[in-house]
C-alpha positions as CSV (number, residue, x, y, z in Angstrom):
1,X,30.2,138.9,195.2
2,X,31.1,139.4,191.6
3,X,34.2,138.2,189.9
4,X,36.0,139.7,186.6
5,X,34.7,136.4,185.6
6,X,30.8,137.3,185.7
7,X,31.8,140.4,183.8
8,X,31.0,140.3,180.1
9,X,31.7,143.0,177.2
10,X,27.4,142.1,175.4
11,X,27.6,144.5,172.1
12,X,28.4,148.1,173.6
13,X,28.0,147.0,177.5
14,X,29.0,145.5,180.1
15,X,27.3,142.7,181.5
16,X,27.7,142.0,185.0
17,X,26.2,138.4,186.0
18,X,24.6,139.1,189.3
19,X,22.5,136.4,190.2
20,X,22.9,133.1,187.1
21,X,19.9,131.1,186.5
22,X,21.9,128.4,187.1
23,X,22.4,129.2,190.8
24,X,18.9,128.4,191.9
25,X,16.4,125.9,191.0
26,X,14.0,128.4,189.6
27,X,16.3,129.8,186.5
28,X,16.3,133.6,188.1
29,X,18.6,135.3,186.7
30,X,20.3,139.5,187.5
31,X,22.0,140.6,184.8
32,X,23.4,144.2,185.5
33,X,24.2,146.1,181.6
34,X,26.8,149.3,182.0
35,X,25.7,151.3,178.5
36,X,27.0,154.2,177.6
37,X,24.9,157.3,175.7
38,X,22.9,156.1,173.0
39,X,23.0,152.4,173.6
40,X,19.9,150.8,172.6
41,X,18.6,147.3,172.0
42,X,17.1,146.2,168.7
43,X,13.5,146.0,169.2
44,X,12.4,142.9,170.1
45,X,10.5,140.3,172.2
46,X,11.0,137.1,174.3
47,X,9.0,133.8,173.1
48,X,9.3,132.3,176.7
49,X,10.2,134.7,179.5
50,X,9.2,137.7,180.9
51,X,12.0,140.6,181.6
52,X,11.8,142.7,185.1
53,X,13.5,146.0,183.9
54,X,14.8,148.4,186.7
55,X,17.0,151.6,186.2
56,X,19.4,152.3,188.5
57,X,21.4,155.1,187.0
58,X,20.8,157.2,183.9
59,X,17.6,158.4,182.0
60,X,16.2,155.5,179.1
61,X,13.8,155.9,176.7
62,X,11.7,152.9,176.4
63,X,9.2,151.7,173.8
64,X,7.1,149.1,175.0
65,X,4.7,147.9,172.0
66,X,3.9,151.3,169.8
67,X,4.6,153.6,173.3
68,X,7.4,155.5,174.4
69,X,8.1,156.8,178.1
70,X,10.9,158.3,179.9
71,X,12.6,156.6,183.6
72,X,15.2,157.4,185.2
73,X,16.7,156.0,188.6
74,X,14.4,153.3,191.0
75,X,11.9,153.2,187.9
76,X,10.7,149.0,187.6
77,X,9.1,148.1,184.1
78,X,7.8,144.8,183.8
79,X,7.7,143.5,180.1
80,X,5.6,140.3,179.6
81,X,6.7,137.7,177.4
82,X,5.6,138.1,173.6
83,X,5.4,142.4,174.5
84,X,7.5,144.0,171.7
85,X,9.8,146.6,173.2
86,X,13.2,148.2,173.4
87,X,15.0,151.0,175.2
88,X,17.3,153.7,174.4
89,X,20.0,155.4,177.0
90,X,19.3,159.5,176.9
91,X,21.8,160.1,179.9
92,X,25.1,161.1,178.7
93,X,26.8,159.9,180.9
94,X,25.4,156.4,179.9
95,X,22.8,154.3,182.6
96,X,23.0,151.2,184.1
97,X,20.1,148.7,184.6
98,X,19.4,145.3,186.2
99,X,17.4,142.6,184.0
100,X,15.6,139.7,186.1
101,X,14.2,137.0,184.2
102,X,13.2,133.5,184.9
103,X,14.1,130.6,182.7
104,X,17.7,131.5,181.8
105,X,17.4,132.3,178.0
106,X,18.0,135.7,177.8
107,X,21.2,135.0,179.8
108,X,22.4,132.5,177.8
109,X,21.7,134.6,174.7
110,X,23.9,137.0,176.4
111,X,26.7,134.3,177.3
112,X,26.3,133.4,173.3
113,X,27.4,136.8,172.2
114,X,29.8,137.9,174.5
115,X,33.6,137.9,175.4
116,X,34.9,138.1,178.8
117,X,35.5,141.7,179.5
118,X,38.8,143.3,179.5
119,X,38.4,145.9,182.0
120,X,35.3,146.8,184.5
121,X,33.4,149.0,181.5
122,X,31.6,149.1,178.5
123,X,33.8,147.6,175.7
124,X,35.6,150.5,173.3
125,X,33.3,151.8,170.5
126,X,32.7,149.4,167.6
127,X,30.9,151.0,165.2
128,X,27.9,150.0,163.4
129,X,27.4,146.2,163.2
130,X,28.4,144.8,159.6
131,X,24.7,142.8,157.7
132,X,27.0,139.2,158.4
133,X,27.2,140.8,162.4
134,X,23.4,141.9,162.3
135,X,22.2,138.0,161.2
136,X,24.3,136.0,163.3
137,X,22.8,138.5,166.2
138,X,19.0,137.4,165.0
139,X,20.0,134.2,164.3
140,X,21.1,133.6,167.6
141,X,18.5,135.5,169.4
142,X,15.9,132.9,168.1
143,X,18.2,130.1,169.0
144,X,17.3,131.6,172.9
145,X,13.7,132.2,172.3
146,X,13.7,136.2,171.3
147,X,12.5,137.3,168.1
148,X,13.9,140.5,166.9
149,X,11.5,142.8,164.9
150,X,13.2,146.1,164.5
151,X,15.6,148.1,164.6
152,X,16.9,150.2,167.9
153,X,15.8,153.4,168.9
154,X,17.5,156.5,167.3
């Protein structure tokens, strides 16, 4: 069962903690993102874990090293550790996914840069991150073993 505490406003999303990697003695770990239209993730890769992508609502375009496909609902990608990719939501009414890695990194990379969230949905609109906002966010992705190398898909 999820509590409001599990639920986390990560950039534009909203993270729901599903499984932590601290619950079992592997490091699995769920991490349900809410994104609306557009969201996309700077393009990037993980130094030590590899990330199970499935799509559970929406349409994403994903970029896994110089390649770009479409996937919509009950679509699984897996994404090896040291594979550069990214994805993009096309859906307008925004997409959900679950991410399942192994090793707890990437969710405490996601615990690192978020704030408890306010309401059950993606966080109000921002705007674009300021160059302080964009080097904390690489500094602390390395911290957690991911290595960004691009920008998001446009």
């Amino acid at each position: 069962m999820t509590s409001p505490a599990n639920q986390l406003w990560f950039l534009d999303s909203l993270v729901t903690i599903r499984v932590s990697s601290s619950a079992g003695q592997d490091g699995l770990s769920v991490l349900e993102h809410q994104m609306p239209y557009g969201s996309s993730a700077p393009f990037h890769f993980h130094h030590t874990e590899d990330e199970l992508l499935q799509v559970l609502e929406g349409e994403y375009r994903v970029k896994i090293r110089d390649q770009e496909q479409r996937f919509g609902p009950g679509a699984v990608l897996l994404v090896p550790k040291g594979v550069p990719h990214t994805y993009r939501v096309e859906s307008k009414s925004g997409g959900r996914l679950l991410s399942t890695t192994v090793g707890g990194e990437f969710e405490r990379f996601v615990l690192a840069l978020s704030r408890p969230a306010e309401r059950p949905e993606p966080p109000p609109p921002a705007g674009p991150p300021s160059d302080d906002a964009i080097q904390r966010f690489k500094g602390t992705a390395a911290k957690f073993g991911i290595e960004i190398i691009g920008p998001p898909l446009r």
